[in-house]
GUSEZA-737095 format. One line per field, with one value per atom (N, C-alpha, C): residue in one letter; x, y, z. Coordinates in Angstrom, 2 decimals, padded with zeros to 5 digits, m for minus. Layout:
BEGIN
code [A	...]
xx [X	...]
yy [Y	...]
zz [Z	...]
***
This chain:
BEGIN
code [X	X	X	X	X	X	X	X	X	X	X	X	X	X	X	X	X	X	X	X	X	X	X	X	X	X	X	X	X	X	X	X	X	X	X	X	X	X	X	X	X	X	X	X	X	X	X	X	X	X	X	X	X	X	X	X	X	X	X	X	X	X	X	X	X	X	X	X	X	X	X	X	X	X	X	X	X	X	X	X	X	X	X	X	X	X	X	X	X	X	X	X	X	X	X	X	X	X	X	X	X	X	X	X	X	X	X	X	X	X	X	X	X	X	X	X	X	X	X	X	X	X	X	X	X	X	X	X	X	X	X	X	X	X	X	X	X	X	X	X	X	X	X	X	X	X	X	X	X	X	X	X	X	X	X	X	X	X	X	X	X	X	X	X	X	X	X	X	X	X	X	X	X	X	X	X	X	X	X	X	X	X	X	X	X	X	X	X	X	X	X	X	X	X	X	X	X	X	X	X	X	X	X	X	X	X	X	X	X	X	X	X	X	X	X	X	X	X	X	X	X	X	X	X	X	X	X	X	X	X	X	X	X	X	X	X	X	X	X	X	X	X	X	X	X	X	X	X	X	X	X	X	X	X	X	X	X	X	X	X	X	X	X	X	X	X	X	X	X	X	X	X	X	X	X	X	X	X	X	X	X	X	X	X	X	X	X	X	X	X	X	X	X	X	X	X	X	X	X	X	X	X	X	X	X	X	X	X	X	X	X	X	X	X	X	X	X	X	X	X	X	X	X	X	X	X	X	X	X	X	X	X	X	X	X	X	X	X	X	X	X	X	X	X	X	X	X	X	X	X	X	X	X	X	X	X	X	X	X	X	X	X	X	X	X	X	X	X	X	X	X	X	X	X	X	X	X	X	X	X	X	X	X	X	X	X	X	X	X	X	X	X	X	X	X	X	X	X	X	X	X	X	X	X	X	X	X	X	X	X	X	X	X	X	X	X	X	X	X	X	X	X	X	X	X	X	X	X	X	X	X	X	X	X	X	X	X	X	X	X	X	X	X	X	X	X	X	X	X	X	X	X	X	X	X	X	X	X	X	X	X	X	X	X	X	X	X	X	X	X	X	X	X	X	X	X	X	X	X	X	X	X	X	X	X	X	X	X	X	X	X	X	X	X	X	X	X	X	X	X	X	X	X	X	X	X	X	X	X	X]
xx [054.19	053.58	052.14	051.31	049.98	049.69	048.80	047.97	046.57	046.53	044.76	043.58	042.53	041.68	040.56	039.67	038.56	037.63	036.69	035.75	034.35	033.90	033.07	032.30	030.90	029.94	028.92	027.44	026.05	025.58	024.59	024.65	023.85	024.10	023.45	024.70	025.82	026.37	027.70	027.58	028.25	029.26	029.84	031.11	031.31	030.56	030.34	031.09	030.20	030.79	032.03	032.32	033.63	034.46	034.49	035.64	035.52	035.08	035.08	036.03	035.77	036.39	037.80	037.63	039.06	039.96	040.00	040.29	040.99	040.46	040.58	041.40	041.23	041.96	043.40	043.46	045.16	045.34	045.15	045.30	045.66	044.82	044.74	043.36	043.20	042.42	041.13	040.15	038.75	037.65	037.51	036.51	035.34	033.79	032.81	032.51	032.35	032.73	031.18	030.35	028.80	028.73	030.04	030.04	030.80	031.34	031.60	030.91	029.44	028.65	028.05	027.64	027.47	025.75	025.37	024.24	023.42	023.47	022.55	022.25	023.48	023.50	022.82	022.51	021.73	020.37	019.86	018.88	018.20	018.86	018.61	018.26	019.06	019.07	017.70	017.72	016.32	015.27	014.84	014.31	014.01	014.72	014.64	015.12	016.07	016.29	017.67	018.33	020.04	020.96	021.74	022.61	023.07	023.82	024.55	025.90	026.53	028.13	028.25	027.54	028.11	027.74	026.85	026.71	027.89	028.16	029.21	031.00	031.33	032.48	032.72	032.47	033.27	033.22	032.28	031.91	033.38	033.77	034.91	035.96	036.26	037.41	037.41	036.75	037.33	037.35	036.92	037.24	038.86	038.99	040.13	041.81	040.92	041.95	042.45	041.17	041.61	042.56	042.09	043.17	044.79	044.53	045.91	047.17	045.91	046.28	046.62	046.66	046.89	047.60	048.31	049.55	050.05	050.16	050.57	049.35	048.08	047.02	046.06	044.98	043.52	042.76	041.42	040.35	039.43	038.50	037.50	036.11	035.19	034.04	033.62	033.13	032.55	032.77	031.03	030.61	031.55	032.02	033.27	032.18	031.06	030.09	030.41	031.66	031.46	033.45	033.48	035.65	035.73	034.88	035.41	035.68	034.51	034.59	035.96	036.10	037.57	038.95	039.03	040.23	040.34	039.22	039.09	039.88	039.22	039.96	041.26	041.85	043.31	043.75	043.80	044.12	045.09	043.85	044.39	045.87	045.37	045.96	046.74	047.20	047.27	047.31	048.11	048.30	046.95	045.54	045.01	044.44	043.47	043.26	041.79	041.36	039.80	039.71	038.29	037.79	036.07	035.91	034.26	033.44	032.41	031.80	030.66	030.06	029.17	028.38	027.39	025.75	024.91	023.99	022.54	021.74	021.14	020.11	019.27	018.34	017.64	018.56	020.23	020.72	020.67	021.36	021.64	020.38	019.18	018.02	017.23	017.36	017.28	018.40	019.95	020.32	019.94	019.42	019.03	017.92	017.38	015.72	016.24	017.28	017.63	017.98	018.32	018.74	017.62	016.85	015.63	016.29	015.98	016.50	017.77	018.03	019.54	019.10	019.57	019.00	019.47	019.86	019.80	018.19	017.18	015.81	015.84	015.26	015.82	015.26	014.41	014.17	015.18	016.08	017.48	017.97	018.02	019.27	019.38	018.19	017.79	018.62	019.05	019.49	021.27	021.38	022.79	023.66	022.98	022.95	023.33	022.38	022.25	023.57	024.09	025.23	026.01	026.75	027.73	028.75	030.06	030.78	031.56	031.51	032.73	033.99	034.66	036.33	036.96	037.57	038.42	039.40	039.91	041.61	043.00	042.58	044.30	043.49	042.75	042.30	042.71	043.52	044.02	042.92	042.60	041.50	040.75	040.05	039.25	038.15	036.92	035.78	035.83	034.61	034.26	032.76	032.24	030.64	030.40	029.12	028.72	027.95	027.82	026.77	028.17	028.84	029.43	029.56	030.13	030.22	031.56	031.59	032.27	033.69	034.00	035.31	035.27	034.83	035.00	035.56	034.71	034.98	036.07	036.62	038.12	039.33	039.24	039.70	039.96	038.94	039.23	039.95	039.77	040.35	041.68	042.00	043.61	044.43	043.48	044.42	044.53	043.41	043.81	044.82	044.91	045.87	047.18	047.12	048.70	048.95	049.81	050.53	051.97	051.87	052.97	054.54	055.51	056.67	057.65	058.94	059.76	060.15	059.90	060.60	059.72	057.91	057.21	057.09	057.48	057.90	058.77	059.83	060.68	060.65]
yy [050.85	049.56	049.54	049.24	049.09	048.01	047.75	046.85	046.43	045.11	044.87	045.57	045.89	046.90	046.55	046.46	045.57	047.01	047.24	048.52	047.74	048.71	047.53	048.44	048.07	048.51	047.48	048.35	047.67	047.72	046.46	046.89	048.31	048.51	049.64	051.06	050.60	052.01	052.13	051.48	051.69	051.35	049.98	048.77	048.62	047.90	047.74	048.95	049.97	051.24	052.01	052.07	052.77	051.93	050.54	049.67	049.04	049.51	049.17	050.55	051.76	052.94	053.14	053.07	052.95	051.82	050.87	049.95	050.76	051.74	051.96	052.62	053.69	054.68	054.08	053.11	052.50	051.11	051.38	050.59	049.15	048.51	046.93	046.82	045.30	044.31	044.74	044.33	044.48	043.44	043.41	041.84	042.27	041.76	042.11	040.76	040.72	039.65	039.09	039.84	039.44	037.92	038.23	036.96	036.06	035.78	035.09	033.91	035.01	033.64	032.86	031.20	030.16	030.48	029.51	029.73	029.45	028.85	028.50	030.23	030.70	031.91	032.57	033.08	033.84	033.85	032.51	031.77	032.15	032.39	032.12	034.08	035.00	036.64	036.66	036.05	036.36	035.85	034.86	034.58	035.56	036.73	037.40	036.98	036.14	035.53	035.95	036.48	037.21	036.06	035.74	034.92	034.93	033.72	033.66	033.21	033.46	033.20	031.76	030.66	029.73	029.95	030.70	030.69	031.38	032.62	033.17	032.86	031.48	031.44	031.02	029.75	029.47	030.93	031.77	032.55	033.55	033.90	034.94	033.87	032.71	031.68	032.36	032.03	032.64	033.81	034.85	036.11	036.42	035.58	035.86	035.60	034.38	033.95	034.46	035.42	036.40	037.20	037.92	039.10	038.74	037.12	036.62	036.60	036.05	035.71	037.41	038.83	039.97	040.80	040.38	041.11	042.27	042.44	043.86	044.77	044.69	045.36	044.95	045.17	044.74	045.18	045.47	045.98	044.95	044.78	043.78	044.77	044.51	045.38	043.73	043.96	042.97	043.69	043.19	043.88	043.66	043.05	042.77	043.49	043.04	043.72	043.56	041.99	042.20	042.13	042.15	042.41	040.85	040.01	038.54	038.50	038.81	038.44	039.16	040.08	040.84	039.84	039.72	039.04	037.98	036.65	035.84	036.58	037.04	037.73	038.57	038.87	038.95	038.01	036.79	035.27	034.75	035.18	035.24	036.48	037.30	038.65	039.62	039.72	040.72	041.95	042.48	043.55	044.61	043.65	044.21	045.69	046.54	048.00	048.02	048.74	049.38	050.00	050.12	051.76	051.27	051.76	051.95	053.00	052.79	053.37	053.57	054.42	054.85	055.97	055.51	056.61	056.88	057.98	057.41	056.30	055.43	054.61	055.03	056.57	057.23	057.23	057.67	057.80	056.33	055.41	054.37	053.11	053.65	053.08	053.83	055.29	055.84	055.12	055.21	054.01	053.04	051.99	050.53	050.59	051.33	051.50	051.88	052.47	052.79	051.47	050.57	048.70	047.64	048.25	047.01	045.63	044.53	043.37	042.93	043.70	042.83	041.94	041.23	039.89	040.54	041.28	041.58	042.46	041.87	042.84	044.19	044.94	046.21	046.46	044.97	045.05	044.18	043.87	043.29	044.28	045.25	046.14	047.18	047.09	047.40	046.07	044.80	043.87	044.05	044.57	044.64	046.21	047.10	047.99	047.54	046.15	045.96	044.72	044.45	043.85	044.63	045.68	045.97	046.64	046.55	046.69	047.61	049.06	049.68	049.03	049.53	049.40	049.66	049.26	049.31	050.11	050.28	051.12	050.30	049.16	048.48	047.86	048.38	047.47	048.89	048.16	049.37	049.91	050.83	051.44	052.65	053.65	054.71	054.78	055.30	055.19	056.85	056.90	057.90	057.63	058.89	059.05	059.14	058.24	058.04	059.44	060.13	061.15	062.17	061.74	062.40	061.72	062.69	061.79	060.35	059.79	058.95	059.73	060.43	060.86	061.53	062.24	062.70	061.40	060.69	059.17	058.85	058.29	057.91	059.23	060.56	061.52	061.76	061.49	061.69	060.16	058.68	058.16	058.03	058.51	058.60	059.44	061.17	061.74	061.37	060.01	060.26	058.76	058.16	056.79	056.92	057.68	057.78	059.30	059.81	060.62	061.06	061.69	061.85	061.53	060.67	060.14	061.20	061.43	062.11	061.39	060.53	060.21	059.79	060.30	060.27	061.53	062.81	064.12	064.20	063.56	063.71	063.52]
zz [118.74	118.39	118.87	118.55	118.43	119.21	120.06	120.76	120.62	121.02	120.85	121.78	121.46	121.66	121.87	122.98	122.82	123.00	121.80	122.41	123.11	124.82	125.06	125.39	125.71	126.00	125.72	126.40	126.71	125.00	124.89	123.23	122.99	121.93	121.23	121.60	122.27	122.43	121.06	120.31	119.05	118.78	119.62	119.91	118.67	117.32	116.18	115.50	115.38	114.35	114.62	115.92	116.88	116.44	116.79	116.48	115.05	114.08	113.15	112.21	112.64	112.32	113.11	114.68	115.06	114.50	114.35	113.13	112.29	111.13	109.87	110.04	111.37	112.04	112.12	112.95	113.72	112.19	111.14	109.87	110.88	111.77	112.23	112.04	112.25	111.77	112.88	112.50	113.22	113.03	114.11	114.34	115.72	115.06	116.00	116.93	118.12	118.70	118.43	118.15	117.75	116.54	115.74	115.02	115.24	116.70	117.40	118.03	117.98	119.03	118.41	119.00	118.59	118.02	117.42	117.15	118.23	119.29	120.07	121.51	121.18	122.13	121.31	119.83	119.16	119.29	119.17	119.41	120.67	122.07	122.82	123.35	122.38	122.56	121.79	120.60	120.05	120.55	120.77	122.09	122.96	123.44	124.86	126.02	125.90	126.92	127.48	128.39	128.94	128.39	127.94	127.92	129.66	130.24	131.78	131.45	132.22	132.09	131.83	131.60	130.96	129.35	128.97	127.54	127.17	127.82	127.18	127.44	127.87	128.23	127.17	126.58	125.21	123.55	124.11	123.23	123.73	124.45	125.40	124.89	124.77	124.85	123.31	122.61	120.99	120.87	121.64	121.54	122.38	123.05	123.48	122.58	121.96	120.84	119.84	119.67	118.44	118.68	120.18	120.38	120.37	121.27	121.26	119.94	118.78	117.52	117.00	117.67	117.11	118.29	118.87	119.16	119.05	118.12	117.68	117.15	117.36	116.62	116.46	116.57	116.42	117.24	117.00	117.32	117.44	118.72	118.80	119.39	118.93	119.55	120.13	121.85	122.59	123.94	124.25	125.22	126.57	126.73	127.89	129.31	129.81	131.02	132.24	132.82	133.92	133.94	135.22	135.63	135.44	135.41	135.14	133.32	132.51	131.13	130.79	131.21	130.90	131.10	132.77	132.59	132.14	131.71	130.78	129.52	129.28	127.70	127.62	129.33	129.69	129.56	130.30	130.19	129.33	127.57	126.80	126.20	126.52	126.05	127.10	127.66	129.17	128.51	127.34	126.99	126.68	126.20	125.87	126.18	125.83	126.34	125.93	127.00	127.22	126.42	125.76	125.61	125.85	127.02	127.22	126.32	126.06	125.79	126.20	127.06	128.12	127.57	128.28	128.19	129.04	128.80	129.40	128.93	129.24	129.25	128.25	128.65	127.21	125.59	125.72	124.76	124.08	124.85	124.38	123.55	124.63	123.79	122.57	122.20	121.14	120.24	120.20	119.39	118.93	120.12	119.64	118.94	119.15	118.44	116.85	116.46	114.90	114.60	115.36	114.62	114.38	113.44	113.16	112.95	113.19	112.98	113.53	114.56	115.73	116.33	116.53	117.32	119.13	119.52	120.61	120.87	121.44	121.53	122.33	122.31	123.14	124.73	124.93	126.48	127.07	126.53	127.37	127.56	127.07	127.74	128.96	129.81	130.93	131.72	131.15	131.90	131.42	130.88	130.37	131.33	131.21	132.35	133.81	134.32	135.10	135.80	134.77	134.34	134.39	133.90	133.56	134.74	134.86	135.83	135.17	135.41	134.82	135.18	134.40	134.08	135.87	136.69	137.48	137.36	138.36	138.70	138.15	138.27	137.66	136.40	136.01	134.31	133.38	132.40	131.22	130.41	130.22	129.61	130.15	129.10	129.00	128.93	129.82	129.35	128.59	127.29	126.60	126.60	126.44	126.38	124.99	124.83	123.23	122.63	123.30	122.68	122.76	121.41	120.79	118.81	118.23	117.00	116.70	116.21	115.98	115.86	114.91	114.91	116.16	116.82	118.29	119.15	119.42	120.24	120.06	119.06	118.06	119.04	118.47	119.04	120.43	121.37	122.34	123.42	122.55	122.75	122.66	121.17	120.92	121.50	121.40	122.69	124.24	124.85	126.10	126.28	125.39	125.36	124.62	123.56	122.94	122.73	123.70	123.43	122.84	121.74	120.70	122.00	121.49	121.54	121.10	121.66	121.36	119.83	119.74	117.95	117.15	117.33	116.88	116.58	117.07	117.05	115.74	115.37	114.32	113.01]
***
């Protein structure tokens, strides 16, 4: 049975395209938590300005809902940066599962620089870095390094989270 999936990372490390393909991959539903946020949090990225944990709680409250609302499957790309936004979005979900997606700083801003017109600007993400809390010891999930290809990423996630079942064997 399939579980909900939040792929997270700092922007520009490919939350969007990973979880939009692992998706296609595990045939469940896929949702970018980017069109989640209210207009005034958009507003406020284009701008240049960090969003703070009160902008993003009601923005995490509907991301959490989704996962809830998918049980058995789904894929969410959202940056999930600190061990609080996570278990918020446990709250909702407990089952859910990691997959980080991690870089260098150089890699990850050669990415962002290929996204003309994101409303995330690319001098936030020296602050998103500065934010981000890897994954913990009792939080379910894998980090993978982005400077690989997409089907690699996918691959090395699936072999290190589902390993073939004796009656998946048959």
């Amino acid at each position: 049975m399939a579980i909900p999936i939040v792929v997270m990372g700092v922007s520009g490390s490919g939350k969007s395209t990973v979880g939009a393909a692992l998706a296609q991959r595990l045939r469940v539903p896929f949702a970018d938590a980017d069109d989640f946020h209210p207009p005034a949090n958009i507003a406020k990225m284009s701008a240049g300005h960090p969003l703070d944990d009160e902008d993003r709680y009601p923005w995490l409250e509907s991301i959490g809902e989704w996962l809830a609302d998918h049980p058995h499957g789904g894929v969410m790309s959202c940056s999930a940066l600190k061990r609080f936004y996570r278990d918020q979005l446990r709250r909702h979900c407990p089952d859910i599962e990691f997959l980080h997606l991690a870089g260098a700083v150089e890699t990850i801003s050669r990415r962002q620089a290929s996204r003309p017109g994101h409303f995330m600007p690319a001098n936030l993400l020296q602050s998103q870095f500065q934010t981000l809390e890897p994954l913990e010891p009792d939080e379910r999930g894998v980090v993978i390094d982005v400077d690989q290809s997409i089907d690699g990423i996918i691959e090395s996630y699936i072999s290190s989270t589902h390993s073939p079942t004796a009656e998946e064997d048959r």
